[in-house]
N, C-alpha and C positions, 0 to 999 in steps of 0.2 A: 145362602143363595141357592135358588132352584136351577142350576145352571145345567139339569139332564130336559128339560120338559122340550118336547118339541116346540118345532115351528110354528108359529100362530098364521093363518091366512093371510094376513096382510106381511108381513113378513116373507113369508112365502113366496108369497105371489111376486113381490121384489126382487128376490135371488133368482126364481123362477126367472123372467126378462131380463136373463143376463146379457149384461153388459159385453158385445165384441171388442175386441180390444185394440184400441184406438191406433190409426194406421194415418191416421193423416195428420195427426203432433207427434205422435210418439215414432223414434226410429226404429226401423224395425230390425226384425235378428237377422243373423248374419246367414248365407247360406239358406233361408225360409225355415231354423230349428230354433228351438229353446237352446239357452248357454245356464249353463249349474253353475247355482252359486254354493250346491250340496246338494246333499244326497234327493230332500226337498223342496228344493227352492230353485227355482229358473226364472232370471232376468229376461224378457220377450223385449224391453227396451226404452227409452226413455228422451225425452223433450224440455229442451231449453227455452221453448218455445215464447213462455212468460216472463222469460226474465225481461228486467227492468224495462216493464213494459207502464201502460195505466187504459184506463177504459172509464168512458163517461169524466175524466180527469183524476179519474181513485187510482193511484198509486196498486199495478198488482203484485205485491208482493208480500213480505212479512208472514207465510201462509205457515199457520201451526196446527189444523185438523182438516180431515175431508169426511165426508158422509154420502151415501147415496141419497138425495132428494125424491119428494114424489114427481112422476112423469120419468125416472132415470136420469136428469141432470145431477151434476154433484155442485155439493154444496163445497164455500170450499172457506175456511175462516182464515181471517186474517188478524193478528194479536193488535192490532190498531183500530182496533170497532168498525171494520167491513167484515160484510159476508156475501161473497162473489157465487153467483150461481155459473157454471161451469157446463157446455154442450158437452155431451158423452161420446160427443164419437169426434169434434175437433180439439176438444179440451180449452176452449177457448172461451173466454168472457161474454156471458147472454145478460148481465145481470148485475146488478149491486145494490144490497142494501145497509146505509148506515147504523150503527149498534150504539146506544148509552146506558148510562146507568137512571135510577130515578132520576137524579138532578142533573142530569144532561152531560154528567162528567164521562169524558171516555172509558174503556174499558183496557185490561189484560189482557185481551180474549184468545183462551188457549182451548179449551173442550168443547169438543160438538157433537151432537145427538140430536135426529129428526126423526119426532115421533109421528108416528101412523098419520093424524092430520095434518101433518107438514108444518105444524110448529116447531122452534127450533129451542132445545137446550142447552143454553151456552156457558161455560166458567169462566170468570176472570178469575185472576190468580191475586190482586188487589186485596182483597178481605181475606179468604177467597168466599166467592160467590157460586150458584149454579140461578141463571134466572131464565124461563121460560117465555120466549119472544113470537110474534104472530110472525106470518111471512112479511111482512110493513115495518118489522122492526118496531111493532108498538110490545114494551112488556106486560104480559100476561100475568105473572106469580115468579113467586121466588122458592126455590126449596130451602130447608133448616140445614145449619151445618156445624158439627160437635164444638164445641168451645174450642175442644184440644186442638182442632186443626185451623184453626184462626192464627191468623199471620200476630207474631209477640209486639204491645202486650198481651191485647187481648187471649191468644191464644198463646201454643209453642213451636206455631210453626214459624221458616224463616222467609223473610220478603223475596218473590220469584219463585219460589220452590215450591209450589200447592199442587192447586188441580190442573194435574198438564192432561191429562188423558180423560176422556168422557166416550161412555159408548151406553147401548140400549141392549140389554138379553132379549133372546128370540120370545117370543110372547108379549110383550111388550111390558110387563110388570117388573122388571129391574131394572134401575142404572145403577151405571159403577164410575164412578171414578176416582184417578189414582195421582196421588199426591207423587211429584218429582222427586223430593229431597224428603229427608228423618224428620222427624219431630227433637226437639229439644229433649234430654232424659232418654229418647231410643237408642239403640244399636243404630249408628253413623250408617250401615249398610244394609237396613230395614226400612224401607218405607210402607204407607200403610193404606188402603185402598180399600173404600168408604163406600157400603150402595144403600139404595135406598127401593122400599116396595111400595107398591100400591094393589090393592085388592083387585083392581078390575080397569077396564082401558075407561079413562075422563074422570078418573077419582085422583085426589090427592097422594102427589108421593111422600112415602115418611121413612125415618132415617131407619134405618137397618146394620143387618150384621158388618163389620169391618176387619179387614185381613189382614195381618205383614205378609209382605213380598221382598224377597235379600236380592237387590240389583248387584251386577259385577262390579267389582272394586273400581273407582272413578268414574262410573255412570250414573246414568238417572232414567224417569220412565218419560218419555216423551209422546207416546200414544198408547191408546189402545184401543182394540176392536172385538166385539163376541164374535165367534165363531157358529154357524147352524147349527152344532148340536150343545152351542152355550159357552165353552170353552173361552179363554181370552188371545189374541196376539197380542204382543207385548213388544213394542221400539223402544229398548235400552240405548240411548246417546249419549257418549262424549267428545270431548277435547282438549288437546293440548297443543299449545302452540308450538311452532313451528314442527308439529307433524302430523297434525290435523284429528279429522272426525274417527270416531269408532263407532259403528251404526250395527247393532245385532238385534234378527228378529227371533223371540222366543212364541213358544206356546205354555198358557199357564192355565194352570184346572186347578180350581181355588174349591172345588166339591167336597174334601175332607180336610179343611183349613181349618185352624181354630180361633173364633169369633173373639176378637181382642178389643173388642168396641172398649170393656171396662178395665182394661190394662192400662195403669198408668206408663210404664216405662217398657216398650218393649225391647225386651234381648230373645237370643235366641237360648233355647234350654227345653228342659223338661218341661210338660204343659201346652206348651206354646207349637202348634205345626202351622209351619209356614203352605203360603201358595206354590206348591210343585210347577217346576218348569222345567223345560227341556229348548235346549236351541236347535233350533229349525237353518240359520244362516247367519254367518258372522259378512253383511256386507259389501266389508272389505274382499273378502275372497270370490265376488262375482265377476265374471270378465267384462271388462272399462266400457268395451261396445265402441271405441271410439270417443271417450267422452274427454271431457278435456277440464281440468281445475286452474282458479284463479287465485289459490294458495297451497300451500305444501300439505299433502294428504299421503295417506299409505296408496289410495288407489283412487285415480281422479273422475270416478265415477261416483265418489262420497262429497256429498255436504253435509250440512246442519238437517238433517233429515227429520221431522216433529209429528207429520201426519200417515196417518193410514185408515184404509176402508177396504170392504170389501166390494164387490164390483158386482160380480155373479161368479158363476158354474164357468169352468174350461172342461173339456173331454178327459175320459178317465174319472171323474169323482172331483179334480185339481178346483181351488178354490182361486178366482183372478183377484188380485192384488194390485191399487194404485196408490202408491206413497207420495207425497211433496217433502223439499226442503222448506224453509226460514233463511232467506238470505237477509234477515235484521238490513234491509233498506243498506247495505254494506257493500261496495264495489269487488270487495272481494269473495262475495260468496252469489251463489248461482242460485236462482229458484229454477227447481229441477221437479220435474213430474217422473215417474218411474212407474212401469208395469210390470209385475211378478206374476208368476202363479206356485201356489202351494200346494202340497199332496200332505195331509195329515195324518199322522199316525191314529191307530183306531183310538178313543177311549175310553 
């Protein structure tokens, strides 16, 4: 994966119109500062706003990806076959459109990716699937996807565990996405992260290199996003009951990975380099802002946290970050909108 090549114009020109950061859903910081959730990560704040809300009668919630849309609204997915178009500066419902499969049967729908014409690339986790949608929700094309990572039999992967994460490299000729849980025969704390190239913007995408990535012991990959100069953010989540979510964001450069497309069992060893990562924020350790939880968590500023995008540019070089939870339609979990900003280290 070419993930050093610059920014493509269209791309550009999107982070270029950055996004201000939303001041009339989102609460804002305490004192008029950023609060550290580390050394690179400051929490600017966050909105309850959608919860257990609906719009047009769509239920808004279940949200497990965001994207920035063309015009700057965000797209926002919902694992129930909606996909909510979202105001950028109220954070609020402009928008819904229904998702199926060919035969009309609903979707999983957990990855999203909107490419330059404002078609959108969604995954259900069901097969798993990547299928290419008009803005009407009429389906386009479908991309190819390895045997191995077909939910068993047909494949070895296991049912819920596929493609959680989908994102677009700067150029617009890679996607990547990344499977939640191991493959059947892998290292339990390997998972594997599949993209796919296209020669040129309106050609066919075709399968390409495939990575391991070793998530922390009891997590899973629940987003991801490129970064402008290619790089991945990566939302590692878990859970355990009665003490809640564990939500850390990494950065990952998958540039000197070793291409494991034809590995049948990966482990970790000789031969094999995994996608390097470093953590950016465990979280848990951002201060709460006030926020308030309707189950036991280490810090009630945490839920089921699934989505991430990038937004634009903050001052300084800082990259703005907007995350959603997945309150799974669940009284006790919160759909939460969150504002970040990131400073990345060079790479």
């Amino acid at each position: 994966m070419r993930v050093a090549s610059p920014l493509a114009a269209g791309v550009a020109g999107l982070l270029a119109a950055t996004l201000s950061a939303p001041t009339t859903a989102v609460a804002a910081s305490r004192g008029g500062t950023t609060h550290a959730c580390s050394a690179s990560v400051d929490i600017d704040g966050f909105s309850d706003a959608l919860d257990k809300t609906t719009f047009d009668g769509v239920y808004v919630g279940n949200l497990s990806a965001l994207a920035v849309d063309r015009g700057g609204r965000i797209a926002a997915l919902s694992d129930r076959s909606s996909l909510f178009s979202l105001d950028a500066r109220t954070l609020r419902p402009v928008g819904v459109v229904n998702l199926a499969d060919e035969n009309g049967a609903a979707l999983d729908s957990e990855g999203l990716a909107v490419d330059r014409d404002g078609t959108r690339l969604i995954t259900s986790e069901t097969e798993p699937s990547i299928r290419r949608y008009s803005r009407t929700g009429k389906i386009l094309d479908r991309l190819p996807v390895p045997d191995a990572l077909r939910v068993a039999p047909a494949g070895r992967a296991s049912g819920n565990l596929t493609f959680e994460g989908l994102t677009m490299e700067p150029g617009g000729r890679t996607l990547v996405a990344s499977m939640e849980g191991a493959l059947s025969g892998d290292d339990a704390d390997l998972v594997r992260v599949q993209t796919w190239r296209r020669a040129g913007y309106g050609r066919d995408f075709r399968l390409s290199a495939q990575y391991g990535y070793r998530v922390d012991s009891g997590l899973g990959i629940s987003d991801i996003t490129a970064t402008p100069d290619g790089r991945l953010l990566v939302l590692e989540r878990g859970f355990t009951s009665g003490v809640g979510n564990t939500i850390r964001l990494y950065l990952a450069d998958p540039r000197h990975a070793t291409d494991v497309s034809r590995t049948e069992n990966l482990t970790a060893g000789p031969g094999v380099r995994l996608i390097g990562k470093s953590l950016l924020a465990d979280l848990g350790d951002c201060p709460s802002l006030g926020a308030t939880a309707r189950q036991p968590q280490p810090n009630p500023l945490l839920d089921n946290v699934e989505g991430i995008t990038i937004t634009g540019r903050a001052p300084g070089g800082r990259l703005r970050l907007l995350l959603v939870s997945d309150d799974n339609q669940n009284p006790a979990q919160i759909t939460r909108l969150y504002s970040l900003t990131v400073r990345l280290p060079r790479s």
